[in-house]
C-alpha positions as CSV (number, residue, x, y, z in Angstrom):
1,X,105.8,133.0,128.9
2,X,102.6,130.7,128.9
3,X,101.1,129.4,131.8
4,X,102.4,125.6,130.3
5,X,106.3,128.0,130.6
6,X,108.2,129.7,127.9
7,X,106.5,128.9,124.1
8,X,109.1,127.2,121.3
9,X,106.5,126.2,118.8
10,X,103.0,125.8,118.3
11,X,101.4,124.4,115.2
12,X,98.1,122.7,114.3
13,X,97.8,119.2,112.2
14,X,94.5,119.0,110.2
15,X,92.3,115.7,110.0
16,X,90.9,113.4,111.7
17,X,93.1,112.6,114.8
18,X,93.7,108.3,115.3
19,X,94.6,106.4,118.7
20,X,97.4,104.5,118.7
21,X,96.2,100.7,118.5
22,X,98.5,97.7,119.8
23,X,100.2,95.8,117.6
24,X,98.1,92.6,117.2
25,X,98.7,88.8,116.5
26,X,96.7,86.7,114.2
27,X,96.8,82.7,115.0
28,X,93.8,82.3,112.8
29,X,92.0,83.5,110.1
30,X,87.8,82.7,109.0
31,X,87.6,81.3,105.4
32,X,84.5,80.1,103.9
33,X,84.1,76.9,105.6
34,X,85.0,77.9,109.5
35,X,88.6,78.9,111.3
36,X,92.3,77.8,110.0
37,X,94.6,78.1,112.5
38,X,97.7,79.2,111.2
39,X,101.6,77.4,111.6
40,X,103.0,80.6,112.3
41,X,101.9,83.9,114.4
42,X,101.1,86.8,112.0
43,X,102.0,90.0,113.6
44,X,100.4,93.9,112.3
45,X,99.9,97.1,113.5
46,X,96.4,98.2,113.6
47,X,97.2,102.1,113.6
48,X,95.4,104.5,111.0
49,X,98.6,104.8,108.8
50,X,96.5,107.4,107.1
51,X,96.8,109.6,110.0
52,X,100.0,108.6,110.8
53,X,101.3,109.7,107.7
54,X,99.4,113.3,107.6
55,X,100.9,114.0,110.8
56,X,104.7,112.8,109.6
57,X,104.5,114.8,106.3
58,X,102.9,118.2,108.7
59,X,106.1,117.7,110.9
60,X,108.2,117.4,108.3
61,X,106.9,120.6,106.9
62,X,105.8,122.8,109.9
63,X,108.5,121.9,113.0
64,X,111.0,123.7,114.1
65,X,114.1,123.3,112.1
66,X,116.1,122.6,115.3
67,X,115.3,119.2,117.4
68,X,114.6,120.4,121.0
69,X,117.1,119.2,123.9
70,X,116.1,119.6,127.7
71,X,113.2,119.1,129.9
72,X,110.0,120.2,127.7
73,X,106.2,120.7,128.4
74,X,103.7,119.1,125.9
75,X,100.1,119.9,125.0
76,X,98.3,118.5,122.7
77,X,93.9,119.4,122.5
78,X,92.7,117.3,120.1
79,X,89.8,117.9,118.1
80,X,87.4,115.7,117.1
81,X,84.4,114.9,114.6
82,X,81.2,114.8,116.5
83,X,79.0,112.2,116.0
84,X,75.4,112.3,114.4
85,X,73.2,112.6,116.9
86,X,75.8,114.3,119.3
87,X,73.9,117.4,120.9
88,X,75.8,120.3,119.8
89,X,76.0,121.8,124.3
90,X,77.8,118.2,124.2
91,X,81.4,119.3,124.1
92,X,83.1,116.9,125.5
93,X,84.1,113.2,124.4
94,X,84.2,110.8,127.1
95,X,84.0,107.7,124.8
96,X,86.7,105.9,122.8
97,X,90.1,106.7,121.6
98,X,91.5,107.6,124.7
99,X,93.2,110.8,125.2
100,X,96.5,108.6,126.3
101,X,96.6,106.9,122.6
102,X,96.0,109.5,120.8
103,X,99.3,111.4,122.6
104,X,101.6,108.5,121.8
105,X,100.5,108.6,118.5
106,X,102.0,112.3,118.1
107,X,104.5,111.9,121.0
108,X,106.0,109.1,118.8
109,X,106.4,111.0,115.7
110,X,107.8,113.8,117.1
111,X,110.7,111.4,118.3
112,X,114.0,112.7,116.3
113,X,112.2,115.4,114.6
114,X,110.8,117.4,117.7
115,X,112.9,116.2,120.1
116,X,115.2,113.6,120.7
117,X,113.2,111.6,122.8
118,X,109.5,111.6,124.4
119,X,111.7,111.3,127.8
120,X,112.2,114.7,127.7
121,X,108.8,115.8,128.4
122,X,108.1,116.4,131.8
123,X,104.5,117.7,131.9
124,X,102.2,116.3,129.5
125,X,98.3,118.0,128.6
126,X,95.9,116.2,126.6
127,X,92.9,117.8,126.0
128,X,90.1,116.3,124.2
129,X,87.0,118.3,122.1
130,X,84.0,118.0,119.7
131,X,84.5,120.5,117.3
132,X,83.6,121.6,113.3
133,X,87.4,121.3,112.1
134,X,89.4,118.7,113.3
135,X,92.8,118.3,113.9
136,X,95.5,118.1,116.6
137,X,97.0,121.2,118.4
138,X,100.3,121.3,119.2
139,X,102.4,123.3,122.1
140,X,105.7,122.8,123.0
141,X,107.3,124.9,125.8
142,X,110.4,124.6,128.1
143,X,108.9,124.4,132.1
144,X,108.9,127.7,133.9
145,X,112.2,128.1,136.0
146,X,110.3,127.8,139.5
147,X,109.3,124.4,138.3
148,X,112.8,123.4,138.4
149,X,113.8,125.0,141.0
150,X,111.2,123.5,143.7
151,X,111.9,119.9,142.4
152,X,115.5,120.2,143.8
């Protein structure tokens, strides 16, 4: 037992963690001689699929063989590049992606190979860090039993 409850599976995805980006619409696009405004709405994700599909094809091989049911606690400490000119006692990121998009990126693709559904977390930690190898850590544990015994 952790202090997030009792561990099922921790695992790290290497790279260069993404935030999840809204879908977006185009109604017009610049060509050489100004704006054409399309006929029809244009719609596109703007997510790194890059990313995306590192940290499908780490699932794939590194998950648990069985897809979690029940309540579940999630962390996730994601570690990011620092930026030239960061000072290294700067350890902390308090600029762009947010911590939130960055979990629904992973919370997402865990859907139906994790877990059957990001419903089923209850407690959710996102951590986020400077740091010399980048990546995404992930813990999954089931909520101690006084947990669910006080919410009743």
């Amino acid at each position: 037992m952790n202090a997030l409850g009792v561990l099922l599976t921790r695992f790290f995805i290497p790279g260069v963690p993404k935030a999840w980006a809204r879908a977006g619409v185009l109604t017009k696009v610049k060509t050489q001689t100004g704006y054409k405004h399309l006929d029809f709405p244009v719609h596109f994700d703007r997510t790194d699929k890059a990313w995306k599909t590192q940290v499908a094809s780490k699932l794939d091989t590194d998950s648990p063989d069985i897809i979690f049911a029940g309540p579940l606690v999630l962390s996730l400490e994601f570690y990011l590049p620092r930026p030239r000119g960061k000072p290294k006692r700067i350890i902390y990121p308090d600029v762009r992606p947010d911590a939130d998009n960055l979990a629904k990126v992973i919370k997402d693709l865990m859907k139906g190979t994790v877990y059957k559904d990001d419903a089923q977390i209850i407690d959710l930690h996102v951590y986020k860090r400077y740091a010399t190898i980048t990546g995404v850590k992930i813990t999954i544990s089931r909520p101690q039993t006084e947990d669910l015994r006080n919410a009743s």
